[in-house]
C-alpha positions as CSV (number, residue, x, y, z in Angstrom):
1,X,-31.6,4.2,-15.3
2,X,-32.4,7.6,-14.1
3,X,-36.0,7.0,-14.3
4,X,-37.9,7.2,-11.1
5,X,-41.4,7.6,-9.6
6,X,-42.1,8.7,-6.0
7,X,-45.2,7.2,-4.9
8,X,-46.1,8.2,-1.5
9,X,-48.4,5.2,-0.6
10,X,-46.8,2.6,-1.4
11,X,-43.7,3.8,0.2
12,X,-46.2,4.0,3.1
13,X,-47.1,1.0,2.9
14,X,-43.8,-0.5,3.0
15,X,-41.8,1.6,5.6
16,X,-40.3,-1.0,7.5
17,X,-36.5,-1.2,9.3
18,X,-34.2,-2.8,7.0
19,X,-30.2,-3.2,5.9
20,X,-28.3,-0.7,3.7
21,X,-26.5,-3.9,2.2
22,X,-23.4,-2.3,1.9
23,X,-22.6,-6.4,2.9
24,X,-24.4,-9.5,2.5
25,X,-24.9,-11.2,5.0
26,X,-24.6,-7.9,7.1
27,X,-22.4,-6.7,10.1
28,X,-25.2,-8.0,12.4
29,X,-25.0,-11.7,11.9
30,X,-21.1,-11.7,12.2
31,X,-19.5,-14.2,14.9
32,X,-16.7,-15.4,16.2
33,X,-13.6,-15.0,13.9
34,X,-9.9,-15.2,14.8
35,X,-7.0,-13.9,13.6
36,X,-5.9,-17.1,11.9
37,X,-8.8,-17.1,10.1
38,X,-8.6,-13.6,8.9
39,X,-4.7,-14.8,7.6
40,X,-6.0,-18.0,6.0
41,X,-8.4,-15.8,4.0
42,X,-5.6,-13.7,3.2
43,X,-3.2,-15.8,2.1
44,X,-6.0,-17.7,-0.3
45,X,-6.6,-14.3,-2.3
46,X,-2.9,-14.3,-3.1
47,X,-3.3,-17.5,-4.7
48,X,-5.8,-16.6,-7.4
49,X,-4.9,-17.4,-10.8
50,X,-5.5,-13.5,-11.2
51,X,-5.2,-11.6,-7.3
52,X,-7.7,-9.5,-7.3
53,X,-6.3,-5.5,-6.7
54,X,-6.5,-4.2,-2.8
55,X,-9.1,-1.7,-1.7
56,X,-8.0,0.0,1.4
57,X,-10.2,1.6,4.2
58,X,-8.7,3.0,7.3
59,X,-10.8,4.0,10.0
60,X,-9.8,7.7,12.0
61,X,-12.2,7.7,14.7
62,X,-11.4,10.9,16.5
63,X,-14.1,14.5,16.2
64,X,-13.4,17.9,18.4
65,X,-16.7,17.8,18.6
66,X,-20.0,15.7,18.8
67,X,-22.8,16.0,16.2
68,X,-25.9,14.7,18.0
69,X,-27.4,12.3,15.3
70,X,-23.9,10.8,14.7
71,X,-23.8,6.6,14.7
72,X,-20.8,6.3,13.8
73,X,-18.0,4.7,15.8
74,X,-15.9,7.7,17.2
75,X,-13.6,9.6,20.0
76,X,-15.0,13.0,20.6
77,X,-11.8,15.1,21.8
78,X,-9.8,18.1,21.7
79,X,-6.7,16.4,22.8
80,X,-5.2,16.4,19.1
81,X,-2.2,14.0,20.9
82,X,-4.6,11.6,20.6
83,X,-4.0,10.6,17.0
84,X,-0.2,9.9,17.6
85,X,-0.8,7.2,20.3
86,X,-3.7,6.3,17.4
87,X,-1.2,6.3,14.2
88,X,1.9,4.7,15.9
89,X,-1.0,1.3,16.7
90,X,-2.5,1.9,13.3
91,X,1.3,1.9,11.6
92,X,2.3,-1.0,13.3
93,X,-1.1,-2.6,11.7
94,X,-0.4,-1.4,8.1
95,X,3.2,-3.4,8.2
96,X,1.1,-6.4,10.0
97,X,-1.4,-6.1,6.5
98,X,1.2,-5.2,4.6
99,X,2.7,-8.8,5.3
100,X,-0.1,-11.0,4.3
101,X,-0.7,-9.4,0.3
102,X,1.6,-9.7,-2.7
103,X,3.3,-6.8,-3.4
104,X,2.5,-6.4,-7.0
105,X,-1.4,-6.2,-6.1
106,X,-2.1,-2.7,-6.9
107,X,-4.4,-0.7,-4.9
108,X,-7.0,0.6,-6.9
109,X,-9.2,2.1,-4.0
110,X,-8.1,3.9,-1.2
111,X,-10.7,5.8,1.4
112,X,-10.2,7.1,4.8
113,X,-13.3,7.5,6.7
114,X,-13.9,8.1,10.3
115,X,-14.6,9.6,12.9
116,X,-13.3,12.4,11.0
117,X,-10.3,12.3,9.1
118,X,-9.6,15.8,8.7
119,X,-9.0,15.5,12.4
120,X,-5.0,14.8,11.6
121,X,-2.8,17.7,11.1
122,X,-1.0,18.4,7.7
123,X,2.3,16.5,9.0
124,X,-0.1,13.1,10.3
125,X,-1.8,12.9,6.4
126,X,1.5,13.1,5.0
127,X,3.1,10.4,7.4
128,X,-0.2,8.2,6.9
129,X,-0.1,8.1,3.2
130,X,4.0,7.7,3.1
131,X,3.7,4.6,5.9
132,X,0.9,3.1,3.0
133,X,2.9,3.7,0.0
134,X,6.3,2.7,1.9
135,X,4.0,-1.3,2.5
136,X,1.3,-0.9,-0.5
137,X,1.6,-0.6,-3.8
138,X,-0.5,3.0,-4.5
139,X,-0.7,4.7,-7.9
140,X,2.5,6.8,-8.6
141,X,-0.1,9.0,-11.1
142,X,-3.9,10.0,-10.5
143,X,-5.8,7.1,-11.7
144,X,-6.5,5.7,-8.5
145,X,-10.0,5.8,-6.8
146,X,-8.6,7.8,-3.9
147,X,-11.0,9.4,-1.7
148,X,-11.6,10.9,2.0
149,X,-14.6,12.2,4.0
150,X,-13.9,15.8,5.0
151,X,-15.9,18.3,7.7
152,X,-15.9,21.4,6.2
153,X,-14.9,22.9,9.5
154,X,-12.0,20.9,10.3
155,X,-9.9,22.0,7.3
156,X,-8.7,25.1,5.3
157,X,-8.0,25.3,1.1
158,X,-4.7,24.3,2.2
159,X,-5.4,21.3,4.0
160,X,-7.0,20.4,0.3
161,X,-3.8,21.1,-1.1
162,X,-1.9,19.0,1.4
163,X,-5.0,16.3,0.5
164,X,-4.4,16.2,-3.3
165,X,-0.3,16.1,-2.7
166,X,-0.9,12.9,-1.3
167,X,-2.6,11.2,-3.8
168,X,-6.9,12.1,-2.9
169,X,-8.5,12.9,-5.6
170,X,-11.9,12.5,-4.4
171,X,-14.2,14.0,-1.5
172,X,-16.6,13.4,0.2
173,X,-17.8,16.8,2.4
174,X,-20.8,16.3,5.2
175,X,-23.4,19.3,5.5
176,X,-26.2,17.3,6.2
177,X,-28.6,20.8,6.4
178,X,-27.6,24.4,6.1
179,X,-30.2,25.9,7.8
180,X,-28.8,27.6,11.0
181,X,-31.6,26.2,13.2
182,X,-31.2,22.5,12.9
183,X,-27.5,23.2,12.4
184,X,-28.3,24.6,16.2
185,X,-30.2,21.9,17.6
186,X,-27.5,18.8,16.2
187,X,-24.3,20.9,17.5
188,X,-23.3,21.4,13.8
189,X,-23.1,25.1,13.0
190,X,-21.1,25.0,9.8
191,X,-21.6,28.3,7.4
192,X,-22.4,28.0,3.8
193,X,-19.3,30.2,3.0
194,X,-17.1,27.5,5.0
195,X,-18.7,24.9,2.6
196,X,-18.1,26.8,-0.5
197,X,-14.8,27.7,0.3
198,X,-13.7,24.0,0.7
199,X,-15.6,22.8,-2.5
200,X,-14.1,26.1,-4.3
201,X,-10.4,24.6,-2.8
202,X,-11.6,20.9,-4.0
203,X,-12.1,22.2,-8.1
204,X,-9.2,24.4,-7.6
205,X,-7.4,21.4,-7.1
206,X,-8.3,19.7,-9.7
207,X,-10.6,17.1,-8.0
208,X,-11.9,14.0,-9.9
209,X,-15.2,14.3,-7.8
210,X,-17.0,16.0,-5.0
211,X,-20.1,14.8,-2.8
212,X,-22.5,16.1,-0.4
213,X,-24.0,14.5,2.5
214,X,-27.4,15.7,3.6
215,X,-29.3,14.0,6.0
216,X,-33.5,14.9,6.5
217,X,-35.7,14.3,9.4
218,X,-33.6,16.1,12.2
219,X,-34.9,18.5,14.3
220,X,-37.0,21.7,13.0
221,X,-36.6,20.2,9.4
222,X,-39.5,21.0,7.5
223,X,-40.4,20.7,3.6
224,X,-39.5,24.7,3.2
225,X,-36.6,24.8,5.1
226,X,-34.6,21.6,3.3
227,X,-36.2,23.1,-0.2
228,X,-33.7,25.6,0.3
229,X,-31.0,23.1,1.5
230,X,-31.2,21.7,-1.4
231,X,-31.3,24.7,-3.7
232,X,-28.0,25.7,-1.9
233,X,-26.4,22.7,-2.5
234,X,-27.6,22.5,-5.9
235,X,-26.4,26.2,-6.6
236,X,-22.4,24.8,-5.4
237,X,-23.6,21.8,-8.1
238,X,-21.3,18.6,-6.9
239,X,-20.8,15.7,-8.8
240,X,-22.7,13.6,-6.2
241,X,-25.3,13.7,-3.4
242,X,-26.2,11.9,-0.7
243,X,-30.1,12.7,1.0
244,X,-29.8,10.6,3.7
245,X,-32.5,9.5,6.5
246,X,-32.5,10.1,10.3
247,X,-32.4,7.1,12.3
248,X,-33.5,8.1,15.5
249,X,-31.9,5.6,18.0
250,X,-31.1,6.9,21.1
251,X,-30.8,3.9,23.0
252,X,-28.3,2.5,20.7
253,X,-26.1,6.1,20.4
254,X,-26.0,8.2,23.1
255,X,-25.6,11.5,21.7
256,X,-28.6,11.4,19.6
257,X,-30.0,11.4,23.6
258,X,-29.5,14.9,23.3
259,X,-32.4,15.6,20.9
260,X,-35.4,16.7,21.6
261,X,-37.7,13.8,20.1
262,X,-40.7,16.2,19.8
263,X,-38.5,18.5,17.9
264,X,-37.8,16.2,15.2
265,X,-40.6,16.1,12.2
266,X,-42.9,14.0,11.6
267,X,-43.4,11.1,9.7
268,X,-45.5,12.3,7.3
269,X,-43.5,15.4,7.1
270,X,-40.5,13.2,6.2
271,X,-41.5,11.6,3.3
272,X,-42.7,14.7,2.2
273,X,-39.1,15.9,2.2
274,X,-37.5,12.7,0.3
275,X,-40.4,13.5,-1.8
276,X,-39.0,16.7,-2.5
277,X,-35.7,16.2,-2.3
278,X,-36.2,13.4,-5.5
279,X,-38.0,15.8,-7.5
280,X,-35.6,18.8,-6.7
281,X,-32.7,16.5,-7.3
282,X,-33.7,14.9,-10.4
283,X,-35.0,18.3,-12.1
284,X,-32.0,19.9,-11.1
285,X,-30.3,17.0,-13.8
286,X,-29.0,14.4,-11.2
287,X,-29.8,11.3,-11.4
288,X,-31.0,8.3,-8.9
289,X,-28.6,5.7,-8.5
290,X,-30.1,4.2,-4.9
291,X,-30.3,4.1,-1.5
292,X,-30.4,7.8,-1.0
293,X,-27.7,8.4,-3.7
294,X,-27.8,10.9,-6.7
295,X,-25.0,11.2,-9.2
296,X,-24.8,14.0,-12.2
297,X,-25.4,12.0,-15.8
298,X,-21.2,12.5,-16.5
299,X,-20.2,10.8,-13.0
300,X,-18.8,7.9,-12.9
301,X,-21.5,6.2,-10.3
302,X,-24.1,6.9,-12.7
303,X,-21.8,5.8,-15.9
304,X,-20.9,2.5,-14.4
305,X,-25.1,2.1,-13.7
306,X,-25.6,2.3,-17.4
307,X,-22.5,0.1,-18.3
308,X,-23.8,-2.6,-15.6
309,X,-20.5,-2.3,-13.8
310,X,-21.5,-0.6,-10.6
311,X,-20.8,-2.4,-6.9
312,X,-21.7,-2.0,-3.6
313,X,-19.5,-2.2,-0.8
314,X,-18.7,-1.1,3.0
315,X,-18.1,2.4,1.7
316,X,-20.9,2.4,-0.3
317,X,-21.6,2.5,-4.1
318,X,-18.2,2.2,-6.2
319,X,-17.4,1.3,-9.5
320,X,-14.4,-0.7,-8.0
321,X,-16.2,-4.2,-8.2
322,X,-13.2,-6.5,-8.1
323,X,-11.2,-5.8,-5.2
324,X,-10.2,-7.4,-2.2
325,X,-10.8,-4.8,0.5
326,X,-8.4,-4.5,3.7
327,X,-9.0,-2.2,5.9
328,X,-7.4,-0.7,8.7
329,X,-8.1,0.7,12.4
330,X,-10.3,0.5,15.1
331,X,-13.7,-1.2,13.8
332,X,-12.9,-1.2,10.3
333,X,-14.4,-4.3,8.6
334,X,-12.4,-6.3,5.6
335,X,-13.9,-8.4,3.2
336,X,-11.0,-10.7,1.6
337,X,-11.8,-13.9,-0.4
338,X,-15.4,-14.8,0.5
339,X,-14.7,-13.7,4.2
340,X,-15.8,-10.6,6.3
341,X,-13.8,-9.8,9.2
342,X,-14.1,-6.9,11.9
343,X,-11.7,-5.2,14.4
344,X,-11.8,-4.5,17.7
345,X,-14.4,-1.1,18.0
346,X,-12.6,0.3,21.0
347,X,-9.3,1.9,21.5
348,X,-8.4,0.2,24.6
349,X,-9.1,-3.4,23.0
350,X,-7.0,-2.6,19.5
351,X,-4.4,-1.2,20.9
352,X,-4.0,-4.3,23.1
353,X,-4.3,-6.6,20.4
354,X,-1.0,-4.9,18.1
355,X,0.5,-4.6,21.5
356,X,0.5,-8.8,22.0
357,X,1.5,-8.9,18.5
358,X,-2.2,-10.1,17.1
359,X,-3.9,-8.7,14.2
360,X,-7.7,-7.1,16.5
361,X,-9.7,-9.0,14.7
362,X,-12.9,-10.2,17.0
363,X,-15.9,-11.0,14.5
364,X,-16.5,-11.9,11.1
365,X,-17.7,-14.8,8.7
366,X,-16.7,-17.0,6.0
367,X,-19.2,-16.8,3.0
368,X,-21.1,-20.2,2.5
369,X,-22.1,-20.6,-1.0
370,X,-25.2,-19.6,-0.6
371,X,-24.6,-16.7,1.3
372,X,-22.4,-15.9,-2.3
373,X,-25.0,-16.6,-4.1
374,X,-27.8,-14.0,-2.8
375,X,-25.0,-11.4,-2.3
376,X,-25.1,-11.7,-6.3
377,X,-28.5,-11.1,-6.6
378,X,-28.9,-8.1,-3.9
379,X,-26.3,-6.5,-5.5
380,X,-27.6,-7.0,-9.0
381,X,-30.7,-5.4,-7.7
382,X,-29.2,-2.9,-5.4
383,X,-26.8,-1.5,-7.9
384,X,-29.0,-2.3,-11.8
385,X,-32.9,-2.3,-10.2
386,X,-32.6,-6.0,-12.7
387,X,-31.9,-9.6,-12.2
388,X,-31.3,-12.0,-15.2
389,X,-32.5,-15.4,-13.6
390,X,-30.9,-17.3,-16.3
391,X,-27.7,-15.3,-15.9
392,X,-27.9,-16.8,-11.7
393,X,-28.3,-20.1,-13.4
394,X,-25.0,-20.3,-15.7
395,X,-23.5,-18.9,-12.8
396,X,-24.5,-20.9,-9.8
397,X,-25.9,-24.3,-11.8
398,X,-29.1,-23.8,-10.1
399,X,-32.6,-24.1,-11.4
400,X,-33.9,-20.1,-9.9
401,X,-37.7,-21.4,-9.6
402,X,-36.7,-24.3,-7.6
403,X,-34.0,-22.5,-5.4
404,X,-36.0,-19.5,-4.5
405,X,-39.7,-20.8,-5.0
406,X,-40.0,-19.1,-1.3
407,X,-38.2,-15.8,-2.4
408,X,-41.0,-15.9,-5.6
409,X,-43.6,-16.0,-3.9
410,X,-42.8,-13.6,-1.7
411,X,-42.5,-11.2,-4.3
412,X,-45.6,-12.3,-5.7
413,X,-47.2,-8.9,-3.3
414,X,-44.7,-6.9,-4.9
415,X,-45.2,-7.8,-8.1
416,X,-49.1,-6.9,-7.4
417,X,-48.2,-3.2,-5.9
418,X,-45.8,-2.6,-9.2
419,X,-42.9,-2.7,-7.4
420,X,-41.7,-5.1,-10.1
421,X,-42.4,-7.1,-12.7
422,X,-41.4,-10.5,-14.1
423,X,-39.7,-10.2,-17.7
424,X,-38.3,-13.4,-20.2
425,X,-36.0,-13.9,-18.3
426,X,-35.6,-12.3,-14.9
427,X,-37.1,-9.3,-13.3
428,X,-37.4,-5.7,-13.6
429,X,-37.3,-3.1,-10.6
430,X,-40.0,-0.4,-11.9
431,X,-39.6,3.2,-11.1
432,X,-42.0,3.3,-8.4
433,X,-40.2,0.2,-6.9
434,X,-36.4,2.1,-6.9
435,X,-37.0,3.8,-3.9
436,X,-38.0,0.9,-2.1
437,X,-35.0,-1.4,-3.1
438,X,-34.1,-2.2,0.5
439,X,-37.0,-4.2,0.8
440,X,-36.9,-6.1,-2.4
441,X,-33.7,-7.1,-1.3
442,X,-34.6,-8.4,2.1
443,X,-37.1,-10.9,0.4
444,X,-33.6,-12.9,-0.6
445,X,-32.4,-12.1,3.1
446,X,-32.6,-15.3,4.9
447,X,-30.7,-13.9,8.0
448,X,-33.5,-11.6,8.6
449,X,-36.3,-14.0,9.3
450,X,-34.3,-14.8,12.2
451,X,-36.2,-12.5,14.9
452,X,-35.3,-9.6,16.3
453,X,-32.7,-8.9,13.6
454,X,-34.8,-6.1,11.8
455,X,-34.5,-3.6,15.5
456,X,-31.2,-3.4,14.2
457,X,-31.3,-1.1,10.7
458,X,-32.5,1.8,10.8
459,X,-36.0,2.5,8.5
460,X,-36.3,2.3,5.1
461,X,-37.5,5.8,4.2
């Protein structure tokens, strides 16, 4: 599965805007949902001959500070009382949750994202993770998938200690480029040593894993200076990185107004930079697991790619396929029983919702059956770069030719450009067509031939 192949023209050829699918259908065709809904769905996973096991999520949204390519939903602040108001609301939430799931549904998965986590002091972890062991039902030992998102910044080798007390036993550290330039020009001056010392804290710890995020195509970036990004970051060796690409939207998120367009390279020197960052990556020993991921052979991303047992979810690629996830705080998304649900994305609005007693729930969807049935196959293809038609037959009692003749010949340009290729019984991704996996997915994407969709995801490469 590690076997890839960069080629430059064809990725050319198809750089287009297009979902992450970390959901299918995605965030952007959600609609009106109420709370009752969200319960009904709720209540229905309980009744499973089997209940699934709970994945949690809970959202932090609060930074100190802004980091000018950021899109993610947030409170820049430096009024730390902030997260009290924040965790009294988001306790009060957890026993709402708490209410609707059998207690002896284990939670398997636990992730706190943000904003940035790492924003709450020592005493606010320890009260979050005692109010979700007080309602949920966490591992008492360390075989949980428990992870958070940490800026290197925000925290000291003690915070890590405080961390793995608790029960994380995985992290995920942003550094996105270490070069003290771009650093500059994003508001992001973070020191290698500040890096090392928390990834140092991390193994001291004992940590079951430890990622990277890097992010290329922000300003000054060129092939040079991320070639020694990534020698840096290969040199501290985590178990997982994440080369991420700039989406340069500053009419959706104001803060990336506050970079200089003409700063930022070019296209042309972009790709050159994935180009590099593939070959560095992969020579270094890591291997491609999709969508901008790379996992050492011995992690458990890229195990559960060779054992056919890797997902794709809201948080991204987990070998955690079979859980219902709940999740928690201001514009967290769920996905419970065949249902995706969203809550309110601003403070004022969530806080008003607990306050009249409602779960702040505004959007969300029920899965149709087809919309279950082409989640299956971009996840089979997201996660394996494979789809066994026959398999999508026992499965759905379909006949594949018939259902997607559109989808097939759609492909048919693909299969031309050695993207893919049909086998006995399916199709093959090739290695060429790995990198472009976002777009052999959108070919079973009904929901973006509606127009005007695509302006919403960021590009492909």
């Amino acid at each position: 599965m590690s076997t890839v192949q960069f080629d430059a023209e064809l990725i050319r050829r198809y750089d287009t805007a297009g979902p992450r699918y970390t959901s299918y259908p995605t965030a952007v065709a959600f609609g009106p949902f109420t709370e009752d809904e969200y319960k009904a769905h709720a209540y229905m996973s309980n009744e499973d001959p089997i209940p699934l096991p709970l994945s949690l999520y809970f959202h932090i949204p609060f930074c100190d500070t802004v980091c000018f390519y950021c899109a993610c939903n947030k409170v820049v602040t430096k009024d730390h009382s902030k997260s009290v108001t924040y965790l009294e609301y988001l306790f009060r939430e957890i026993e709402m949750q708490a209410k609707l799931y059998d207690r002896d549904r284990t939670v398997e998965q636990l992730h706190w994202g943000g904003g940035t986590p790492t924003f709450l002091n020592h005493d606010e972890m320890r009260a979050l993770m005692e109010k979700t062991r007080e309602h949920f039902s966490l591992h008492i030992t360390d075989e949980g998938d428990y992870s958070i998102e940490i800026d290197p910044r925000s925290v000291t080798p003690e915070t890590i200690g405080v961390l793995r007390e608790i029960g994380f036993n995985r992290f995920s550290l942003g550094v996105q480029d270490v070069n003290e330039r771009v650093q500059a020009a994003v508001n992001r001056i973070q020191p290698i040593e500040q890096t090392l010392a928390i990834i140092e804290a991390c193994r001291a710890q004992g940590a079951k894993s430890i990622s990277v995020d890097l992010i290329y195509g922000l300003p000054f970036q060129s092939v040079e200076s991320f070639r020694e990004t990534l020698d840096t970051i290969i040199t501290l060796s985590p178990d997982r990185i994440s080369v991420f690409n700039y989406a340069h939207m500053p009419n959706l998120f104001k803060p990336q107004r506050r970079i200089n367009e003409v700063d930022l390279p070019s296209p042309e020197t972009k790709l050159q930079i994935m180009q590099l960052a593939v070959e560095h990556l992969t020579s270094a020993g890591y291997e491609y697991i999709g969508m901008d991921h790379f996992a050492k052979p011995d992690d458990e991303l890229a195990i559960a790619q060779r054992n056919g047992t890797l997902h794709r979810n809201f948080q991204g690629y987990t070998t955690h396929a079979d859980c219902d996830l709940v999740a928690m705080g201001v514009s967290s998304i769920s996905s419970v029983a065949e249902s995706y649900s969203q809550n309110a994305k601003n403070l004022g609005d969530y806080y008003a919702a607990i306050d009249a007693g409602h779960f702040p729930v505004v959007k969300g969807l029920t899965l149709d059956d087809d919309d279950v049935l082409r989640r299956y196959i971009i996840q089979q293809l997201a996660c394996h770069f494979t789809l066994d038609f026959t398999q999508v037959e026992r499965l759905f009692d379909l006949t594949f030719a018939r259902y997607f003749e559109r989808e097939l010949a759609m492909l048919e340009a693909m299969i031309g450009d050695d993207l893919l290729k049909f086998t006995d019984t399916g199709l093959d991704v090739t290695p060429s067509g790995r990198f472009l996996i976002r777009n052999i997915c959108m070919v079973f994407d009904v929901s973006l031939r509606k127009q005007g969709v695509q302006q919403r995801f960021s590009r492909v490469i």
